[in-house]
Biopython code that builds the backbone (N, CA, C, O; Angstrom):
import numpy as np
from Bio.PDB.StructureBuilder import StructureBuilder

atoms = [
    (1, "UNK", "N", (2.884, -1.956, 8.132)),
    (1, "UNK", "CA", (2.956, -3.344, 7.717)),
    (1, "UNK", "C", (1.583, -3.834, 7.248)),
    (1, "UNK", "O", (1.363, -4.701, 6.402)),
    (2, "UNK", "N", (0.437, -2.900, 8.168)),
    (2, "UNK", "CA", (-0.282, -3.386, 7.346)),
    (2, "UNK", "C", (-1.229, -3.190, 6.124)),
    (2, "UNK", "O", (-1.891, -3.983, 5.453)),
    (3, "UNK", "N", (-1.040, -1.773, 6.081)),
    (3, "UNK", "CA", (-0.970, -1.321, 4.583)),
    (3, "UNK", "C", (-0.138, -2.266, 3.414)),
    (3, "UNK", "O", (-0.744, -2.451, 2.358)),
    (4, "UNK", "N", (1.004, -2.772, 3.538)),
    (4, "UNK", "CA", (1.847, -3.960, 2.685)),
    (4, "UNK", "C", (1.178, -4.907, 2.377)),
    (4, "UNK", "O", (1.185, -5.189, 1.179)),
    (5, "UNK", "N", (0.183, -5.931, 3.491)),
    (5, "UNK", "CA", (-0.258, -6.739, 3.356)),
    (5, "UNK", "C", (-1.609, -6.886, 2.660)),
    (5, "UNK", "O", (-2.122, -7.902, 2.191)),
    (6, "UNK", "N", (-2.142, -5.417, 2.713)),
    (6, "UNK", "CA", (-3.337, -5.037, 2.125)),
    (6, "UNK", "C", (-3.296, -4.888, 0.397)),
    (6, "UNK", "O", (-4.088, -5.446, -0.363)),
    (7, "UNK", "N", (-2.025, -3.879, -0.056)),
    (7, "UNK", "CA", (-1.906, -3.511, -0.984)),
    (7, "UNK", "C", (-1.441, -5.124, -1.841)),
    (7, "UNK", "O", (-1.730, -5.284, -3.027)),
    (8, "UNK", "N", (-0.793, -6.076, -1.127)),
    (8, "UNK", "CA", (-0.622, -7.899, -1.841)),
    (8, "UNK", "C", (-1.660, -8.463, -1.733)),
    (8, "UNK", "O", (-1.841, -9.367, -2.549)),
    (9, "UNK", "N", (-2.718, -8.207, -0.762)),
    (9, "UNK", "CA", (-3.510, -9.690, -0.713)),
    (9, "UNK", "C", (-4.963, -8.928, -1.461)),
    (9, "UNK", "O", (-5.614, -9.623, -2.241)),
    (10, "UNK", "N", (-5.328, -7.755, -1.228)),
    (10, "UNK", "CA", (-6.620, -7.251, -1.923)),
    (10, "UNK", "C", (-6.280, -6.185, -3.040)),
    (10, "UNK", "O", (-5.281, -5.609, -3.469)),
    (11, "UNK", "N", (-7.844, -6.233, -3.319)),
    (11, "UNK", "CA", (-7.710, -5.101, -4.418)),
    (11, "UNK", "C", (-8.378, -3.927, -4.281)),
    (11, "UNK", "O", (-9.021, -3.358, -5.162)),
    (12, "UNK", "N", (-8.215, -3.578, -3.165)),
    (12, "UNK", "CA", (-8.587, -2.081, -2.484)),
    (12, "UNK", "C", (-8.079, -1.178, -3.117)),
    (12, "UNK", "O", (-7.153, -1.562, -3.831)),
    (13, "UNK", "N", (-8.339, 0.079, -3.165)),
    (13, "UNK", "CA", (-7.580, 1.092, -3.612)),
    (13, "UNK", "C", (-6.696, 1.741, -2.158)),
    (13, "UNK", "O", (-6.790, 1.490, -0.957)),
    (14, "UNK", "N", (-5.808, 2.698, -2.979)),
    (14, "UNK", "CA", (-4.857, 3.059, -2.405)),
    (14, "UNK", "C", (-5.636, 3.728, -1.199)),
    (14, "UNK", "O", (-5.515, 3.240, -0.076)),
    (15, "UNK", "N", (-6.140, 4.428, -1.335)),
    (15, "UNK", "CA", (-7.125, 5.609, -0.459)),
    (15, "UNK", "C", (-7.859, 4.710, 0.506)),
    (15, "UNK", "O", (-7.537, 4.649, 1.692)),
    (16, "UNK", "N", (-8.688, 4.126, 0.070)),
    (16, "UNK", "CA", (-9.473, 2.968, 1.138)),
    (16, "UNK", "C", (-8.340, 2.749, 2.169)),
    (16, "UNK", "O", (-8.441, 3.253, 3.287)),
    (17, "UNK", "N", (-7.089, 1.890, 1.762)),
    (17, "UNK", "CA", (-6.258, 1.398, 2.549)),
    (17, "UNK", "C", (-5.626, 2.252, 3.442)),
    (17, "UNK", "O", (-5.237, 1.849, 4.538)),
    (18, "UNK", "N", (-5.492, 3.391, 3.070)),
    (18, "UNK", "CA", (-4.907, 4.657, 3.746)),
    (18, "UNK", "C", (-5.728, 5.129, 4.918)),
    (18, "UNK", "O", (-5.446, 5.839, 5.884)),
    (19, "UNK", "N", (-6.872, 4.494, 4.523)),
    (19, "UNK", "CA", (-8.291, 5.514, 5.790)),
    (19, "UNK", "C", (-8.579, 4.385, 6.581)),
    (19, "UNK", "O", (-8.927, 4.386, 7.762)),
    (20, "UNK", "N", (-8.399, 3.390, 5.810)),
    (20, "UNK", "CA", (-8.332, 1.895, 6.769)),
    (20, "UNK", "C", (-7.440, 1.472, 7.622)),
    (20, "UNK", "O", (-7.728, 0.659, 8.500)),
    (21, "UNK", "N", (-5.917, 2.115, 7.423)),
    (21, "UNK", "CA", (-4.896, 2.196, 8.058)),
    (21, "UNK", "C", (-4.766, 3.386, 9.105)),
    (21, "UNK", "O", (-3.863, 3.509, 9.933)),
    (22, "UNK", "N", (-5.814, 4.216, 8.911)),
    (22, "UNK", "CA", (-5.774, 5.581, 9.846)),
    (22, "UNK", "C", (-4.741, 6.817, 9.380)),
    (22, "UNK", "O", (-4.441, 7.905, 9.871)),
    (23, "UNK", "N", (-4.434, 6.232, 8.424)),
    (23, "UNK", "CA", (-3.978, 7.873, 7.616)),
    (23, "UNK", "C", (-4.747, 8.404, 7.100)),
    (23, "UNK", "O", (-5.691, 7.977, 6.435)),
    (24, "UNK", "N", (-4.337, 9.741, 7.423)),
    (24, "UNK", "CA", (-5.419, 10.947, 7.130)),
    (24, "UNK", "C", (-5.683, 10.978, 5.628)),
    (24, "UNK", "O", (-6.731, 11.509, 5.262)),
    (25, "UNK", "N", (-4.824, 10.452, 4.684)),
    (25, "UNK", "CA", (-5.380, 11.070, 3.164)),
    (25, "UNK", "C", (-4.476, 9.703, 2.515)),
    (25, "UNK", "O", (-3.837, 9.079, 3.362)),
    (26, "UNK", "N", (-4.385, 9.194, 1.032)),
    (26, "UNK", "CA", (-4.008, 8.416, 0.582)),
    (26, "UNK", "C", (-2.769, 8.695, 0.323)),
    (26, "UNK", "O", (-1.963, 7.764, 0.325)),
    (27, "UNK", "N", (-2.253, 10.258, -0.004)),
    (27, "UNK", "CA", (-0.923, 11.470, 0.012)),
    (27, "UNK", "C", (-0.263, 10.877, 1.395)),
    (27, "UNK", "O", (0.805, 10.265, 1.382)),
    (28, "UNK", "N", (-0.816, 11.060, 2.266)),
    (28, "UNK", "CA", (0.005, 10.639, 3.584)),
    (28, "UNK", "C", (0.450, 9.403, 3.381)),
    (28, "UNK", "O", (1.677, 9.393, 3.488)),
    (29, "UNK", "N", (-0.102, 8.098, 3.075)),
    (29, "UNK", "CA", (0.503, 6.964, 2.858)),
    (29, "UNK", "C", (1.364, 6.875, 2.046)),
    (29, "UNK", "O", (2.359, 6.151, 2.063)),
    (30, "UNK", "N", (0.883, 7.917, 0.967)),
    (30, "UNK", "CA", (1.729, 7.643, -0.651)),
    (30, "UNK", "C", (3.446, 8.306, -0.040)),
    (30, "UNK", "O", (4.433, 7.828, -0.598)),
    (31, "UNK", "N", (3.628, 9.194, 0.889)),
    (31, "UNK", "CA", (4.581, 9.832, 1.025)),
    (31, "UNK", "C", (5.419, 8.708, 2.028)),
    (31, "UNK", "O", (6.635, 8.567, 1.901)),
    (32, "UNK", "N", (4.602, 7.905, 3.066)),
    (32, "UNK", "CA", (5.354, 7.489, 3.972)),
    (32, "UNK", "C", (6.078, 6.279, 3.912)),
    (32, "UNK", "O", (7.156, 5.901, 4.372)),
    (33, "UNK", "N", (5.020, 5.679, 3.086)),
    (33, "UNK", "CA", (5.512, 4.273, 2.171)),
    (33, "UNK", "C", (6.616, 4.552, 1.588)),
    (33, "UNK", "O", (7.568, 3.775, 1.661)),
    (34, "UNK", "N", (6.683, 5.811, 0.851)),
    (34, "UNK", "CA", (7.990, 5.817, -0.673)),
    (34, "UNK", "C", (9.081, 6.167, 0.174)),
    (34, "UNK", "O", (10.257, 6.146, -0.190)),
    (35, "UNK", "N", (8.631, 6.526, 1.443)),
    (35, "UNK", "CA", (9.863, 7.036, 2.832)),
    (35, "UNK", "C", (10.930, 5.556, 2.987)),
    (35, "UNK", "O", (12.154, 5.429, 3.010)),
    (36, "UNK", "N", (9.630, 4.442, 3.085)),
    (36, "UNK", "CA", (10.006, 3.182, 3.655)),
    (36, "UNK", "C", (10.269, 2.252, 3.102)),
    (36, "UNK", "O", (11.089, 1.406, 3.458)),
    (37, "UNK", "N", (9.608, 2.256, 2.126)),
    (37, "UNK", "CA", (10.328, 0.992, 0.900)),
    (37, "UNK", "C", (10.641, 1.732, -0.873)),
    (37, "UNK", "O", (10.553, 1.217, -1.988)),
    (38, "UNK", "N", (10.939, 2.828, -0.517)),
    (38, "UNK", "CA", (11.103, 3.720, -1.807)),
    (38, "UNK", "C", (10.816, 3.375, -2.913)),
    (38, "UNK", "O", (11.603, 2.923, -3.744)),
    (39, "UNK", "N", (9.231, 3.613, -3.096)),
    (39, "UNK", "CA", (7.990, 3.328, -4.154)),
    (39, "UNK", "C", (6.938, 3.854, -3.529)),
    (39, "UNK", "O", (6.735, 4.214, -2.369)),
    (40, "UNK", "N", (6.169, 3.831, -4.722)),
    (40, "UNK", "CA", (4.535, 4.309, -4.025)),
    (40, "UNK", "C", (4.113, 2.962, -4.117)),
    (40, "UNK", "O", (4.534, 2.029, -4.802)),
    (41, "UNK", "N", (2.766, 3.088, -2.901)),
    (41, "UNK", "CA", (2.307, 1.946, -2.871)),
    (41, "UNK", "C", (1.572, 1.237, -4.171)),
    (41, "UNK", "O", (1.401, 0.021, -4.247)),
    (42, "UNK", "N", (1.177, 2.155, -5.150)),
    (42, "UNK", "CA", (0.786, 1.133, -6.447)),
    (42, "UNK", "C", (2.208, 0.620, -6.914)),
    (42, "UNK", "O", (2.115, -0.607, -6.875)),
    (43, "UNK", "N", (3.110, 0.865, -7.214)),
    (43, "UNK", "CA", (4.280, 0.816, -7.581)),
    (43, "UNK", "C", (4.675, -0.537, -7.156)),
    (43, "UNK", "O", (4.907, -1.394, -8.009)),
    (44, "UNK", "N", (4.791, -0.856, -5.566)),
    (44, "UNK", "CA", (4.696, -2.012, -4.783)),
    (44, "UNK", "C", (4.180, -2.680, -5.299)),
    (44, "UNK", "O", (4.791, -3.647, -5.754)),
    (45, "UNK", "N", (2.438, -2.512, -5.573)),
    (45, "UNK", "CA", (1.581, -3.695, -5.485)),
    (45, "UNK", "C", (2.032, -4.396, -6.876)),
    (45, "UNK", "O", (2.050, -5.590, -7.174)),
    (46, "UNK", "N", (2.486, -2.936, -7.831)),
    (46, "UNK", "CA", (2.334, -4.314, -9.211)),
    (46, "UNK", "C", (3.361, -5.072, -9.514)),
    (46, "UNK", "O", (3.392, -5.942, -10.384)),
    (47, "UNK", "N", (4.654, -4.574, -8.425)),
    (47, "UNK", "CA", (6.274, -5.736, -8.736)),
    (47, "UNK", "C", (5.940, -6.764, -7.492)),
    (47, "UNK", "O", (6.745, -7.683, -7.341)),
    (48, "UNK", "N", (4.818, -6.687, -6.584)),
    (48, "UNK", "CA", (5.328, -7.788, -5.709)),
    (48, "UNK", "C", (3.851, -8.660, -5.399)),
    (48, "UNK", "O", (3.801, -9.550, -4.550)),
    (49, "UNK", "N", (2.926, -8.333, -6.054)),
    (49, "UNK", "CA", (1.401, -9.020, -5.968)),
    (49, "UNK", "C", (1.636, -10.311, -7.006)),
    (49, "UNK", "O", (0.756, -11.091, -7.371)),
    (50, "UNK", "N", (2.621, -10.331, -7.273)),
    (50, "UNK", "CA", (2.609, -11.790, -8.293)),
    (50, "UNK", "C", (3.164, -12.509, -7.378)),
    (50, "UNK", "O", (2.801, -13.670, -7.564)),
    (51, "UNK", "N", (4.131, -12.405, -6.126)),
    (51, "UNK", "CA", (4.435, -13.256, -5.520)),
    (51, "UNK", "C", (4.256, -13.662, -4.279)),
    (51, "UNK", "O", (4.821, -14.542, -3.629)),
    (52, "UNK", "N", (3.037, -12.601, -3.905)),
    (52, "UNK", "CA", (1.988, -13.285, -2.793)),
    (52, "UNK", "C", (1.223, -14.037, -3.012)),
    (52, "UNK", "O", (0.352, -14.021, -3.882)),
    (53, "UNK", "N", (1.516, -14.987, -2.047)),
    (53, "UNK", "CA", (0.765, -16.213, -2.177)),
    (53, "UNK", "C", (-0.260, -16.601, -0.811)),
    (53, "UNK", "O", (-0.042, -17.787, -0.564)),
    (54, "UNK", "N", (-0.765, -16.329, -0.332)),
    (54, "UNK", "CA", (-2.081, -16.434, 0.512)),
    (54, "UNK", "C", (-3.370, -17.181, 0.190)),
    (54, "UNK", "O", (-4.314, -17.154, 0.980)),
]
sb = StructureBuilder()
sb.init_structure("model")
sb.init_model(0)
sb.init_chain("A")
sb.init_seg("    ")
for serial, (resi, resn, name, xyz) in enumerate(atoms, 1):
    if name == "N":
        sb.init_residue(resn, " ", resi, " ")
    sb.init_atom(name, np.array(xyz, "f"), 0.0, 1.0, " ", f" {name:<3s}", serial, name[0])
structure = sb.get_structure()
């Protein structure tokens, strides 16, 4: 969840967020995310960062 909130509210890269989240590689996130909301996390950020509002 909080990789989600990272990838809407900043402009981190994928990898940062992944090592910031304590996954071992940005691959590990990229796989577990597309597990959980079936997308990669850039994929996410660019259909749903227009409608975070923070």
């Amino acid at each position: 969840m909080h990789a989600r909130y990272l990838l809407l509210s900043t402009n981190y890269s994928v990898a940062y967020i992944a090592n910031y989240c304590g996954f071992s590689s940005a691959k590990v996130l990229e796989r577990n995310f597309k597990a959980w909301k079936k997308m990669t996390p850039s994929q996410y950020r660019k259909a749903f960062s227009k409608y975070f509002n923070e």
